[in-house]
C-alpha positions, 0 to 999 in steps of 0.5 A: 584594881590598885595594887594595895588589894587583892582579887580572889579569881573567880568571881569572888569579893576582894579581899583586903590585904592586911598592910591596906593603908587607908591614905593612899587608897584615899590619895589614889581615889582623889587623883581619879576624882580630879582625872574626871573632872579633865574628863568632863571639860573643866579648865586646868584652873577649875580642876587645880582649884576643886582638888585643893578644895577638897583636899582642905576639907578631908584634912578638916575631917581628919579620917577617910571619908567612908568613915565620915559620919553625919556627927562628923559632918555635923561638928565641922561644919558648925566649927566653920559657922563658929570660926566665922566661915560664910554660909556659901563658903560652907556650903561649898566646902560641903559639896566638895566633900558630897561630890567626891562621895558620891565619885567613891560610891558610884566607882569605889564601893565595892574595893573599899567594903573588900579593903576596909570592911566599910559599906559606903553610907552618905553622911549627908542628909537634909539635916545638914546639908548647908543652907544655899543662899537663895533661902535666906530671908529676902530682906537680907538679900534684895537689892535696892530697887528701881526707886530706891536708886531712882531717889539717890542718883536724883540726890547725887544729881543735886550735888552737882548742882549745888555743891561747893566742890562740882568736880567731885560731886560730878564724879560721884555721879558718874562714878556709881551710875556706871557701878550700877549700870555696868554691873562693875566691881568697885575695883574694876571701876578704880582700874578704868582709864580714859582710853577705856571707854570706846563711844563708837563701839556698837549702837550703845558704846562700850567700856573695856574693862581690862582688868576684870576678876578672873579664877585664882592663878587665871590673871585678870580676865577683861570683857567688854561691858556696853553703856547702858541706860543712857550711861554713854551720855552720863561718861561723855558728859563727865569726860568733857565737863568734869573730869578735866577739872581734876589733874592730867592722869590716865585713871578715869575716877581719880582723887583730887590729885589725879590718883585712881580712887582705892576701892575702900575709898569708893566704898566709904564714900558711898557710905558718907552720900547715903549719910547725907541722904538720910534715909534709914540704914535698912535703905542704904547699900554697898557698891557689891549690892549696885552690882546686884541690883544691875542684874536683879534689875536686867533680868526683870526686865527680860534681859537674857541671863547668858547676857548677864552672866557676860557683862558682870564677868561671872566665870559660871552661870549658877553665880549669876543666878545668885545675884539675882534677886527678883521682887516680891511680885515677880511671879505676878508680874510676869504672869500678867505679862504673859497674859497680856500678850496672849489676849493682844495676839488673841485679838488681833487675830479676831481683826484680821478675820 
């Protein structure tokens, strides 16, 4: 029991001393909530970063959080909404706010209903509980498709052979083939160099991507990515044949001068190729959206999504699930997958008999 409350011996409730003050008892909860989180195994990093979190939203509120009600929850949150907040950012901030509740009513309720008169009661309830991501409309959220993407790299393939500048048109194919099949960010893929990218690294070849996001604070967290789909050949054909017609420098993707490309100029320049495609702007996408459909399309097809989560470089894998995205007919598809084996093992068995 903190010294700010007293104990009647015997058994009885606490009762609250008249000089209780509500912030430090607030503050001392916080510090146990944070010393748990040490407790259960997560990172300095991960700690460091959910305690400034939750700090921010107790600040929001602007009272203690047992005296938190569900019109409290209800206005901040919409004042995130109306300040422009993302909906994951809110629903983030929302489950800060749930967590530590839930530390206070599993091992502080009864010293705040003795200290402060209040019985922990959650402010949260599915009325206002921020919507996750996955609920969104799946329009708004899929990636483009196998096809989809099939037609564009088949696109980028005849600039190569057509186009007045071969260089460029060859490093734009190169360039977002290995977004997509690498699953990389486009800032990842602006730091890579030419010393990166190891062919004799295990039965596909591999990219090391040295400069890979890490948590705040953290530094860059690198991780090896394997070149898939045939992408070894597409990078040792751009290496050899096109990248040295641009001008001697380390950086892999560079501009006409030899300079690493700026992750803004990876991202416009996609927006200018899918201009001169010319297909509606529902089918047009971002650099961010390829890296979503590496994972959408992976897991389609069977790719284990511990393997995912490693080569997209996610510190979680409840962020991998939410970057994948499966298709409409994922369920049906997989069911007859799955049926399918059955009636071959099925009927093998009845061969051998």
């Amino acid at each position: 029991m903190r010294g700010d409350l007293r104990v009647v011996q015997g058994g009885a409730a606490a009762a609250p001393l008249a000089a209780a003050d509500p912030a430090r008892f607030q503050a001392g909860c916080a510090e146990a909530y944070a010393a748990s989180w040490v407790v259960r195994g997560f990172s300095p990093v991960t700690v460091d970063s959910a305690t400034s979190r939750l700090e921010r939203v107790l600040a929001t509120f602007g009272k203690p959080a047992w005296e938190v009600t569900r019109e409290d929850v209800d206005r901040v949150v919409g004042d995130w909404a109306a300040a422009g907040i993302a909906a994951s950012t809110r629903r983030t901030y929302v489950q800060a706010f749930k967590g530590f509740h839930e530390f206070l009513a599993a091992r502080k309720a009864a010293e705040i209903e003795a200290a402060f008169g209040v019985r922990l009661e959650s402010p949260l309830d599915q009325f206002n509980a921020a919507r996750h991501v996955a609920c969104e409309p799946a329009s708004a959220q899929a990636p483009p498709s196998p096809e989809r993407l099939a037609d564009f790299f088949e696109f980028l393939r005849g600039r190569v052979a057509t186009a007045r500048k071969f260089g460029s048109a060859g490093r734009d194919y190169a360039l977002y083939r290995t977004l997509y099949h690498a699953g990389l960010r486009a800032e990842e893929a602006a730091s890579l160099e030419l010393g990166d990218l190891h062919f004799g690294r295990g039965p596909f070849g591999k990219i090391h991507v040295r400069f890979g996001k890490g948590a705040k604070t953290s530094g860059p967290r690198p991780r090896w990515v394997p070149m898939l789909d045939g992408l070894d050949l597409i990078l040792r054909w751009f290496t050899d044949d096109v990248r040295t017609r641009f001008p001697e420098s380390p950086a892999l993707f560079c501009d006409e001068g030899g300079g690493r490309l700026h992750r803004g100029t990876i991202r416009n320049r996609l927006a200018h190729l899918l201009h001169l495609e010319g297909h509606p702007a529902a089918d047009r996408f971002t650099p961010h959206t390829l890296r979503h459909a590496c994972a959408t399309h992976n897991y389609e097809r069977g790719v284990d999504l511990v393997a995912i989560q490693q080569m997209l470089g996610h510190w979680q894998i409840g962020t991998t699930m939410r970057y994948v995205s499966p298709s409409a007919t994922f369920v049906e598809d997989a069911y007859r997958r799955a049926v399918s084996g059955t009636l071959g093992k099925l009927a093998e068995e009845d061969d051998g008999r």
